[in-house]
N, C-alpha and C positions, 0 to 999 in steps of 0.2 A: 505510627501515631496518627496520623494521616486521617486513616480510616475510622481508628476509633473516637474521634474529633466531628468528624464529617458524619459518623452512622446518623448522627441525631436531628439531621435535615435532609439527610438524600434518603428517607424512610417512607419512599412512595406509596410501598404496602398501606401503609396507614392512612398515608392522607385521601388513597381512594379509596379506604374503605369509608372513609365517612360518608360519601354517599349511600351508601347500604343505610346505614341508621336513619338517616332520614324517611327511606323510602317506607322503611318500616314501621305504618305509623298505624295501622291496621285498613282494614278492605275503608274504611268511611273515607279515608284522606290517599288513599291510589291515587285517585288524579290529580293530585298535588304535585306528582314524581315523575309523570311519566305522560298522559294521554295525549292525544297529539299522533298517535301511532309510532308515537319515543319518547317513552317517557323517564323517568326517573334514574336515579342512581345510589353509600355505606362506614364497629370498636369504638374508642373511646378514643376523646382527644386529648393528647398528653400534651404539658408543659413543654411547649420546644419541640422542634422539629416536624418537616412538611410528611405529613402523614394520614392516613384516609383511611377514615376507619369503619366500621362494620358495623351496626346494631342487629340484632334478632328480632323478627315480627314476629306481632300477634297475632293471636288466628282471631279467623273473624267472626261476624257476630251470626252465623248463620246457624240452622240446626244440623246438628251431626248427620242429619238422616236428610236431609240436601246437601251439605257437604259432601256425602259418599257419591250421591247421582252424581254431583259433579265430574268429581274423581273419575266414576267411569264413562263417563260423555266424554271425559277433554282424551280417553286415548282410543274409544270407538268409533268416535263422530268426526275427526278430524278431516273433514271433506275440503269444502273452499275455502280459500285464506282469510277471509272475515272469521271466521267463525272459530279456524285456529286460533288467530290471534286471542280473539275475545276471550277463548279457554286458557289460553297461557298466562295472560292477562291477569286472570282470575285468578289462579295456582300462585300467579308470584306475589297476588295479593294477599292469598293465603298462606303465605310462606313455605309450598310443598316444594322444597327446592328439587328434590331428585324426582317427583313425578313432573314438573316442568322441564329437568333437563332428557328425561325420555322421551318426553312428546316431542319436546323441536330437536332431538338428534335426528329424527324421522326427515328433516327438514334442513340439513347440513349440507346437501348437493345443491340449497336452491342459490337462486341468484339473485334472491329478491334480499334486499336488504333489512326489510321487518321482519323478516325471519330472522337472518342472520346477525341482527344488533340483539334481537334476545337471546339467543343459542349463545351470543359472548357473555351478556350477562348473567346467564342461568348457570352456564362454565366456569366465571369467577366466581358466581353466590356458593357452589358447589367446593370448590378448592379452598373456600376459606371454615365450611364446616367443621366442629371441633373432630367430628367423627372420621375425616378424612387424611389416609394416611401420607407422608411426608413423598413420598415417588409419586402420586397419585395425586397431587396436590399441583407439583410442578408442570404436570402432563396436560392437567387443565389448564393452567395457569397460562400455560402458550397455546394453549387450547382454543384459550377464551380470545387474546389476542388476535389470532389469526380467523377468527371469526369476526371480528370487531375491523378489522383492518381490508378485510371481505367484503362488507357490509359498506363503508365507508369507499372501493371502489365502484361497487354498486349506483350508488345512491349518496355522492359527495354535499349534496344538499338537505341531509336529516342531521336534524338536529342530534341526535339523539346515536347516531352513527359517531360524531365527532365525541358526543360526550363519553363513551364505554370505548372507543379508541382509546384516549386518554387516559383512564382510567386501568382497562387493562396493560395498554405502553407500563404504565408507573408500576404497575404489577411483577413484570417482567425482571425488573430494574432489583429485584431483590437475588435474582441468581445471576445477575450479569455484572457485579461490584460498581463501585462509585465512581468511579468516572463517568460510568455510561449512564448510571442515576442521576449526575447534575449534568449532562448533555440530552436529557431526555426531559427531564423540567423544562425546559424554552420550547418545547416542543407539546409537551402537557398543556403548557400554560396556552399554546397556540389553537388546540382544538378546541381547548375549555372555549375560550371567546368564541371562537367558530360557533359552536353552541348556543351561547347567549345571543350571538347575532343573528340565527337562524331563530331561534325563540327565547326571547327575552322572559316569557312569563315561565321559563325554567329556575324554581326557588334553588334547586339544588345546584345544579349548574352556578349560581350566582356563588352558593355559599360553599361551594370547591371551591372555586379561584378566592373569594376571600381567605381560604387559610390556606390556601397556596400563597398567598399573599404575606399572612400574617405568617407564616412557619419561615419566611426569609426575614423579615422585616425583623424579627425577634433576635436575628442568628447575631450573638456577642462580637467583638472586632476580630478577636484571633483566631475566630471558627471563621470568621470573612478572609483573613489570610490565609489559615491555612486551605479552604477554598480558592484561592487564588495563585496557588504554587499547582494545583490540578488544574484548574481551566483559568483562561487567562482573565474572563469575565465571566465569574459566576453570576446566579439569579441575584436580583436585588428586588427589593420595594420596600415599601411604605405602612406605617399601621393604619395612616392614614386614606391611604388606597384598599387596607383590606376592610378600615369601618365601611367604606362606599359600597364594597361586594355585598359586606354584613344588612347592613341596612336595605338595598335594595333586595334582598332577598329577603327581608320582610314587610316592604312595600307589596312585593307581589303577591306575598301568602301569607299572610300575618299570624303567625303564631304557630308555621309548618312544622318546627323542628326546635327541641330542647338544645340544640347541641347551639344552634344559632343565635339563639338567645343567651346561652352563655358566652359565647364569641364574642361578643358587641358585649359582657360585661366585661372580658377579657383585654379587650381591647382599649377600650374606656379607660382601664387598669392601667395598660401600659401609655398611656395619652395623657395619665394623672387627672382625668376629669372625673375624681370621686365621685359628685352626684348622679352623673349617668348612668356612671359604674355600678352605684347601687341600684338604678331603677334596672337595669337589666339583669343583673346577676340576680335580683328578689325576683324579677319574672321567671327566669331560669328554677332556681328552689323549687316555685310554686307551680311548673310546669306538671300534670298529671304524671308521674309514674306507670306509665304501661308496659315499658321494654325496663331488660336490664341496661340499657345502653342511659335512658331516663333515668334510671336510679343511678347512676354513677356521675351523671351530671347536677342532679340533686345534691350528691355530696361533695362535688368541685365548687358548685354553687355557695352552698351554705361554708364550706371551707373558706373561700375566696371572702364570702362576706364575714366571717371572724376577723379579719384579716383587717378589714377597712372598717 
């Protein structure tokens, strides 16, 4: 019973994918996610439970017919590492997941950590496509890890190394059961801040630990004991700690991400401060629709607001 009590918070798969949705906001808002030379981070966010979820990008506004140059410059031209980078860069702003994870497999022996924080990331964006099969999923999935965990002994001072640590860690956590799911949260929770302390004008970074935040602070009293017959001090916090993540991560990027802006109506919600509640959750609705990941908080959005 345990487990089945517990799935609905130690469901790390989700809460890292939400940084995927964010990043995907098309080529105009890349550097919102990521620049810095570490940038950014991915479904949809469910009622309950710490979960990170994944949106789908847009392609971008370029013509097809630069598009394709592209395409084949980022796997002829791959000479010095500026210009790798730039190209993968590009691909992941274009959402070409498997022609970015070809290019930086080329790039898996190095030791340089800018390689190896995207090679994690290209390895999780990869493992969570619908098209990708269930053995082939989990192969990445520790794949992307032990890249990310590479990258982060490389180079303990990027940002951007702690953040896809993190995130791939919480990944992991879906084929190693709950125990090691809520003993890997304190540990999540510890790189995420590494992260923001390393770069603070990380919107996503901010609005991870906020519903890291918010997916414990929500957890009912009996899912906190039954949590507490597995580890002796589960995670705890705050809604009120996870408004502060919300909110500063739209200090920093104002208007980066539909999912964030339902958060803080969310939040709001659970705070009982209806009028906030509504000005966030009306911004959320009225957030453009570009991704499915938009349309789905469109309709949480407008849900939540029938409601109040």
């Amino acid at each position: 019973m345990a487990g089945k009590v517990l799935m609905r918070f130690v469901n790390y798969r989700t809460l890292l994918e939400l940084t995927v949705g964010a990043k995907r906001g098309g080529i105009g808002r890349t550097s919102r996610f990521f620049w810095n030379r570490g940038r950014w981070t991915t479904g949809a966010l469910g009622s309950g439970g710490a979960a990170f979820l994944v949106g789908l990008p847009v392609l971008s506004g370029l013509s097809f017919q630069a598009f394709r140059k592209v395409q084949r410059s980022a796997v002829v031209c791959a000479l010095d590492k500026e210009e790798v980078l730039e190209q993968a860069d590009y691909l992941y702003s274009c959402a070409e997941t498997e022609k970015l994870y070809q290019l930086l497999l080329q790039y898996q022996d190095s030791e340089d950590a800018e390689f190896l924080w995207r090679l994690a990331r290209a390895s999780r964006d990869l493992s969570v496509l619908p098209s990708t099969d269930a053995g082939w999923k989990k192969q990445l999935v520790f794949e992307a890890f032990e890249y990310a965990k590479r990258a982060l002994e490389r180079d303990d001072k990027c940002f951007a190394a702690h953040k896809w640590y993190a995130i791939c860690l919480s990944d992991t956590g879906e084929f190693q059961g709950i125990k090691v799911k809520i003993g890997n949260s304190y540990i999540i929770r510890e790189h995420l801040e590494r992260s923001i302390e390393l770069n603070p004008k990380d919107a996503t970074s901010l609005h991870i630990l906020g519903y890291w935040c918010f997916a414990f602070a929500e957890l009912p009293w009996y899912q906190r004991k039954v949590a507490a017959v597995i580890f002796s001090k589960p995670p705890t916090s705050t809604f009120e700690e996870a408004l502060e993540f919300f909110l500063k991560a739209e200090e920093v990027d104002p208007n980066f991400y539909s999912k964030n802006l339902l958060m803080l109506g969310k939040t709001y919600m659970a705070m009982k401060d209806k009028e906030k509640a509504l000005l966030w959750l009306t911004k959320a609705k009225e957030f453009p629709s570009h991704t499915l990941e938009d349309k789905e908080v469109h309709k949480e959005a407008l849900e939540l607001l029938n409601q109040l």
